[in-house]
N, C-alpha and C positions, 0 to 999 in steps of 0.2 A: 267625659270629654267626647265630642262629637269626632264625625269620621270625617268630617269641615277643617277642624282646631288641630285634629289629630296630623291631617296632610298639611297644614298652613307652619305648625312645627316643623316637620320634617322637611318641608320644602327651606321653611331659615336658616336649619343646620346645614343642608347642603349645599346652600349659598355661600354663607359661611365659610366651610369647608373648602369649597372650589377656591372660594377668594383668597384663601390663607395658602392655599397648595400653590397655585397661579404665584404671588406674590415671593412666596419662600424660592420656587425654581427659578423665577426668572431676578433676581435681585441678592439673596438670602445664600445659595449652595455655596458651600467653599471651591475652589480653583481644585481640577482634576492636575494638575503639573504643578508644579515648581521652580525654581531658582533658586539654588545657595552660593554664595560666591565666597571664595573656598580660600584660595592662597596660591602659592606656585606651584606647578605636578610635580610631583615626587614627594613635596614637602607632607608634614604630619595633619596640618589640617585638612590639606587636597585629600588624602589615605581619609580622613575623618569625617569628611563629605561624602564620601565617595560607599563607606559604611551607613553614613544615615541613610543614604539613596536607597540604598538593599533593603530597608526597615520601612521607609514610607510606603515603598512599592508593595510590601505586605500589605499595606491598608488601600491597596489602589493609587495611591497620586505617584504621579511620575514626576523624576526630579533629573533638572538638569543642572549640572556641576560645572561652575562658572571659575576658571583658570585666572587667578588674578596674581599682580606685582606683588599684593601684605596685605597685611589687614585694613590700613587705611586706603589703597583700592577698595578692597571689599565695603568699607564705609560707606565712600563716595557713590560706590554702584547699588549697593543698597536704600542709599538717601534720594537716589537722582527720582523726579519724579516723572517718567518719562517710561521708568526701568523697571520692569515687573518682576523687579529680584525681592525675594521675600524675607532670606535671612544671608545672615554673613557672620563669621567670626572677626573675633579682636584681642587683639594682645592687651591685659590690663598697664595704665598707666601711659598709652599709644597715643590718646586723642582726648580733646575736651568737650563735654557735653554740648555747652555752649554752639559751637559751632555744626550739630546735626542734632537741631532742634525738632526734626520729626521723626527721632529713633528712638527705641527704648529697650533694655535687656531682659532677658529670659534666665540670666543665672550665670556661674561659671561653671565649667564643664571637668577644668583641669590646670596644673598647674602647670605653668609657662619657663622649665629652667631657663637661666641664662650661662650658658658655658665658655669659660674663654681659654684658647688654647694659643700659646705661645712656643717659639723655637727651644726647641732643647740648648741652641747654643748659646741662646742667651743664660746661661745658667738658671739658677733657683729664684722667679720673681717672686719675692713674696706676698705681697697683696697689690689689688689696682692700682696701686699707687705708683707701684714696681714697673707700671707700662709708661711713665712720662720719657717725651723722646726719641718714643716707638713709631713707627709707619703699624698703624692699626685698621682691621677692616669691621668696620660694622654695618655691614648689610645696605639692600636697599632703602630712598627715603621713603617709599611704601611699604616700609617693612615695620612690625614695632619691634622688633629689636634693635632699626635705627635709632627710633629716639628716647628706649629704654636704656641702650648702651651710650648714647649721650647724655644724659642724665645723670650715669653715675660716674661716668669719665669728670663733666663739669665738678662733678661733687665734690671731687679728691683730687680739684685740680689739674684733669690731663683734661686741657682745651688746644685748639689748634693752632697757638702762639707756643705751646712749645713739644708738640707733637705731630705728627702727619695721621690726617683720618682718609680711609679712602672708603666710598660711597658702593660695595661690588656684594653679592651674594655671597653662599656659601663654596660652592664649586669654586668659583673662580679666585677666591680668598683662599683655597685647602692650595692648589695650583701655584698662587704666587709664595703661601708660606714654605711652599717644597723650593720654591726655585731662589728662596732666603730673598726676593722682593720684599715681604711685608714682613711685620715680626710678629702678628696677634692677629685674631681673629674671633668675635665675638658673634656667637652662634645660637639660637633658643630653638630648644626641642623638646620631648619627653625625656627621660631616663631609658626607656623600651628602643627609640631611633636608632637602626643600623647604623648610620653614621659617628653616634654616641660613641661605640663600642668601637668602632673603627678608628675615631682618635684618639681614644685612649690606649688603643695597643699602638699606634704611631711612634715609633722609635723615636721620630725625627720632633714630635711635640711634646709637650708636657700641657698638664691643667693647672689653671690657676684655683686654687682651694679655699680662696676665700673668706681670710682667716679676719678680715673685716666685715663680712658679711653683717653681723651684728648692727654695726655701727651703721652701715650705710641702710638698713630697714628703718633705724627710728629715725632717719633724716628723710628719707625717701618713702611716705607709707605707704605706697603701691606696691612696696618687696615683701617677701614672705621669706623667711631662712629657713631651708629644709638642712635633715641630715641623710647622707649617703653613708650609707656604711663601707667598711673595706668587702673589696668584691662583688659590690652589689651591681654593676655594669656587667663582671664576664669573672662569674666564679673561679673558672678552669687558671685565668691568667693572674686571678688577685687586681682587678680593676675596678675602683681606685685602688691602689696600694697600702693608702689607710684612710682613717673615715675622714671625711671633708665635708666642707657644707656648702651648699647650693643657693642662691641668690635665683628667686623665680617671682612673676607675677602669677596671675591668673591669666585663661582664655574664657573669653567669654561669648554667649549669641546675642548678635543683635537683630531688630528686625521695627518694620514699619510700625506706624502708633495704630496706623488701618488694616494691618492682616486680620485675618479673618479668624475667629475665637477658634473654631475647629481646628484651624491649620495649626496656632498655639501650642493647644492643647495635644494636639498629634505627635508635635515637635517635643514637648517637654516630653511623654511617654519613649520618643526616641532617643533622649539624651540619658534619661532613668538606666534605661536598656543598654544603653553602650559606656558609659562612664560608673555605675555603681563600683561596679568591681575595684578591690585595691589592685596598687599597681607598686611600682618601685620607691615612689615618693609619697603617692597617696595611701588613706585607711580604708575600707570599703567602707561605701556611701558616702563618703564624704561630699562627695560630688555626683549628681549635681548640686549647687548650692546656691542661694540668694544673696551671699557675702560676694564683698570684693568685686563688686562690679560697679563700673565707670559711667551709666547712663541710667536713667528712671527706671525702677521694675516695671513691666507690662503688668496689669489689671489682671490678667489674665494667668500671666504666672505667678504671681502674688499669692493667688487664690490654692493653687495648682500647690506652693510650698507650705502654702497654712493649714491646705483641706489632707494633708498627705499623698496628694494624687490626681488623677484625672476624676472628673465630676462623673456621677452614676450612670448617665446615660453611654459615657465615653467607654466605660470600664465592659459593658455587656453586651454593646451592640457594633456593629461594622461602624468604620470611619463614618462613612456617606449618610448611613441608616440614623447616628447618633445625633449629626449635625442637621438632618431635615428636620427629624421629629422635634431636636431642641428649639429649633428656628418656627418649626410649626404650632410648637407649645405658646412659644413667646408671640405669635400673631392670635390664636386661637383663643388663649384668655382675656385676653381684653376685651373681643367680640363678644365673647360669651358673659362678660361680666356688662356689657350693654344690650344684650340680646334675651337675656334670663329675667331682667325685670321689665324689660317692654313684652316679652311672654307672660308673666303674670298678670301685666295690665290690661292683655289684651281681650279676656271676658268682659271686665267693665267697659272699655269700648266699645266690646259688639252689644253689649245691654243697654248703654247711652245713644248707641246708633239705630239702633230700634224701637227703643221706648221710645226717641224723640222724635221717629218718623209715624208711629202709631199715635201720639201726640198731636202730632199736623192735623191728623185725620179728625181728632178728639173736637179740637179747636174749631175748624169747619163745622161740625154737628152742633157746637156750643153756639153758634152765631146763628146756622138753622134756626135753632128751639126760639130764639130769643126774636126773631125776625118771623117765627109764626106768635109769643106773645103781642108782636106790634099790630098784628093781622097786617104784612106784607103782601104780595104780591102770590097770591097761592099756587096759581101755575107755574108762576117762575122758584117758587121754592121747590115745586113735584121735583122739577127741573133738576134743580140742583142737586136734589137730596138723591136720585137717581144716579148722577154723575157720581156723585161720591161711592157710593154701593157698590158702582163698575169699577172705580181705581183699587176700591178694598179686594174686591174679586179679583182682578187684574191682577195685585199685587200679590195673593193667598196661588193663584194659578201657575205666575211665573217665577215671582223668584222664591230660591232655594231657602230658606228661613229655618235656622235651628231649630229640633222641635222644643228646649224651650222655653222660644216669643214665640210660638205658634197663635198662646194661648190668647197673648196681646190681641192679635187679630181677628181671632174668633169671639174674643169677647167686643170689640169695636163692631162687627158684622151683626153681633144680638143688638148691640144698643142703638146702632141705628136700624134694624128691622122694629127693634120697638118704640121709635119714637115715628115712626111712618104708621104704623099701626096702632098707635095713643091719637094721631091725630089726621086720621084717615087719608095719608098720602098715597094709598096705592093706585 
């Protein structure tokens, strides 16, 4: 290979190169920030956001923690397309696909109890059913324990022809059930939530234990029937008092069908990190998990729950570092998969581009010879045959010619000195 061929490569690569670097930076890098939009502050997904924020920032992206109404907030601000919020949770069973046709889920993270706490002085209710008649508070209508606890109140009957529902948080539902205003309150958190624990030693409340829980899971399949054991709240007090069972969905992440695979991918490594662990309700690893979610799997996390993990490059290298080079791999082959066989080709070009120009030459000499068998014009062939000799010279002098078509030319140089000297043109 010439020291011509040798620079003509290396100049392609680098073009290449440039192009694909040029291209990945300005179009290709993942977003250095964030947005999650989270739930109401104090609440366990705001504390859940507020945790992955600390884990992204390991890897560099900054994340800001969007204070919303519930989950369906978080939806709508996730969906808006104006809104550069890139994930949000959701309570399973909250919302229908149909209507945030450009979301998709990452998996559930954890389960969603649904707790409902009633006045002690209503005596012993003994299942949901025991609330008909009640002033009940079930949450905001941006909340999905609005229209999780509507759901199962319709279920069994307690609709608001002959009950009172009143539309208020948690705060202000704990507030009216002291001041005997309402008489229930339906409430979703973890098992782990200080507030858990706080109503359960609440002299003035009791829990509903959910002795139909069964029943309303195979009516309702978004329910999952966990068991609590006695104690499992607050050892020292014996909370609950005995085992009972828990009526919960999933939480799950949602996010755009156009986030960026890195971000994805970052995200799933952050939920592995914060949810493997068992908890009061859960088994370790259960979660995170591909079940029980309410919108399309992402492509992305699909891959993430099938492969066991974040892909090879994600697993070794920095956040930033993982997603240039993947972004650059995926511009880089295809160039090079059109740039390797137009290298190959390109000796036969430069052999067809100069056999066909020392051809020219050939052809001119050819018409010569045949133009002295006419007996032509002698002076004017000296003429010619001269001209030709100076372009062969001219062309041997200037330009740069691999040395080897050198030989093209030098042999073009002998055959026309020899037919000038076959027939005494000098």
């Amino acid at each position: 290979m010439t020291k011509k061929q040798i620079f003509l490569y290396l100049s392609g690569l680098a073009i290449l190169v440039a192009i694909a670097v040029a291209v990945v930076k300005l179009f290709l890098l993942p977003p250095s920030s964030i947005e999650i939009a989270a739930g109401p502050k104090g609440g366990y997904l705001y504390e859940i956001a507020q945790i992955y924020a600390q884990e992204f920032e390991k890897s560099g992206v900054k994340v800001t923690v969007l204070e919303t109404a519930g989950t369906l907030d978080n939806l709508e601000h996730v969906e808006h397309p104006d809104k550069m919020i890139e994930f949000g949770f959701l309570e399973g069973g909250a919302a229908d696909r149909k209507d945030y046709p450009s979301l998709e889920s990452l998996g559930s993270i954890a389960y969603a109890p649904i707790w409902v706490f009633y006045r002690s002085q209503l005596g012993d209710v003994f299942d949901v059913n025991g609330l008909k008649g009640k002033r009940i508070a079930i949450g905001y209508p941006a909340q999905g324990i609005h229209t999780n606890s509507l759901d199962i109140l319709n279920a069994v009957g307690v609709n608001t022809k002959n009950s009172q529902f009143l539309n208020i948080g948690r705060e202000e539902a704990l507030k009216k059930l002291h001041a005997n205003e309402i008489d229930a309150m339906f409430y979703s958190a973890p098992a782990e939530d200080h507030l858990v624990k706080t109503l359960f030693n609440d002299p003035t409340l009791k829990p509903l234990k959910w002795p139909d829980a069964e029943g309303i899971a195979r009516n309702l399949r978004e329910f999952h029937v966990l068991k609590l054991p006695l104690g499992a709240i607050d050892l020292e007090n014996s909370k609950p008092s005995t085992d009972m069972r828990v009526l919960a969905t999933t939480i799950t992440v949602i996010t755009k069908k156009d986030t960026h695979s890195a971000l994805i991918y970052l995200m799933m490594g952050v939920m592995d990190e914060v949810h493997e662990r068992p908890s009061l309700l859960q088994s370790e690893n259960e979660f995170p998990s591909d079940k029980d979610v309410d919108f399309p799997m992402s492509d992305d996390a699909e891959d993430y729950y099938k492969n066991g993990g974040k892909p090879f490059l994600q697993r070794y290298l920095p956040y930033w570092a993982a997603s240039f080079l993947g972004k650059l791999l995926l511009i880089l082959v295809p160039l090079l998969a059109i740039f390797y066989p137009l290298s190959q080709a390109y000796p036969a070009l430069q052999q067809w581009y100069y056999t066909n120009k020392v051809n020219r030459f050939y052809d001119q000499l050819v018409k010569i010879e045949k133009r002295l068998d006419h007996h032509a014009d002698l002076e004017r062939i000296k003429y010619d045959i001269q001209i030709l000799r100076a372009e062969i010279e001219l062309l041997i002098k200037l330009e740069k010619i691999p040395s080897m078509y050198t030989n093209l030319l030098y042999d073009l140089r002998g055959h026309v000195s020899q037919v000038i000297e076959q027939h005494g043109l000098q």
